[in-house]
N, C-alpha and C positions, 0 to 999 in steps of 0.2 A: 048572575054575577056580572059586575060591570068592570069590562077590560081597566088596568090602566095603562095608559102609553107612556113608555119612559126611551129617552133617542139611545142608541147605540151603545154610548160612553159611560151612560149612567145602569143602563144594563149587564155591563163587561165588568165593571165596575162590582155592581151587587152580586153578580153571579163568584166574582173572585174571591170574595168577603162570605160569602156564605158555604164556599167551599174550604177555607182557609179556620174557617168556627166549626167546620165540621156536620152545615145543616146538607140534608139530602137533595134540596132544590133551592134555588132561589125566593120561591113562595113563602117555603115556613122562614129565613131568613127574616124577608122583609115584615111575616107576621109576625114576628119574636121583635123587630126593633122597633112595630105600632104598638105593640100592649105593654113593653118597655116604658114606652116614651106615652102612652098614657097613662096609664095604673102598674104601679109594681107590685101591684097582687094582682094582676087579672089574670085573665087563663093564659095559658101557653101554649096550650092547643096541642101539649106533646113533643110541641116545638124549643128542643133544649141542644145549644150549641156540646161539641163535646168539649171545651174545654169548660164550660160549666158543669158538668157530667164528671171530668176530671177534678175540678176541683172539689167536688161534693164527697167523691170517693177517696184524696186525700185526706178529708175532716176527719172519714169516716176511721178510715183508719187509724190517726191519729189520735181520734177519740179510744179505741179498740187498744191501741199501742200505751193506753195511760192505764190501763186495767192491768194489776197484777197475772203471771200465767200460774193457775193453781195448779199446786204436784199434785192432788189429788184426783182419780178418775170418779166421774159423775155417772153414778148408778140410776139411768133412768127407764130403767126397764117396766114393764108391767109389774112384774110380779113385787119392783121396789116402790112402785107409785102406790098401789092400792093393796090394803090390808086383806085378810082371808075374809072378813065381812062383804067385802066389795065386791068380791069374786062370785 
């Protein structure tokens, strides 16, 4: 792996910013803003800020929160999944 050299400023700098997005080092930081800034499909490497993280889990919910809540309790027991055949 070949170092890169970045001066002081710009190091203080990224280090703030990738604590502030919530990455664990400055590394996955600056790999999350090269595969950005190449391809917005390429890998992430894992590397996912949390409030990207935050925002996915508000979708999610939101999607969850658009489902009716059924009164009825869901019998998914063995013996309701498969018939005496099955057994």
């Amino acid at each position: 792996m070949t170092p890169i050299k970045l001066n002081e400023e710009t190091l203080a700098l990224a280090e703030e910013q990738a604590a502030r997005q919530g990455f664990a080092d400055v590394n996955a930081y600056l790999a999350s803003l090269i595969y950005r800034a190449g391809d917005q499909n390429g890998p992430r490497n894992g590397a996912s800020s949390r409030r990207e993280i935050d925002q996915w889990c508000a979708r999610w919910r939101e999607w969850a929160a658009s489902h009716p809540i059924q009164p009825t309790f869901a019998d998914d027991s063995r013996e309701s999944i498969y018939g005496e055949d099955d057994r």
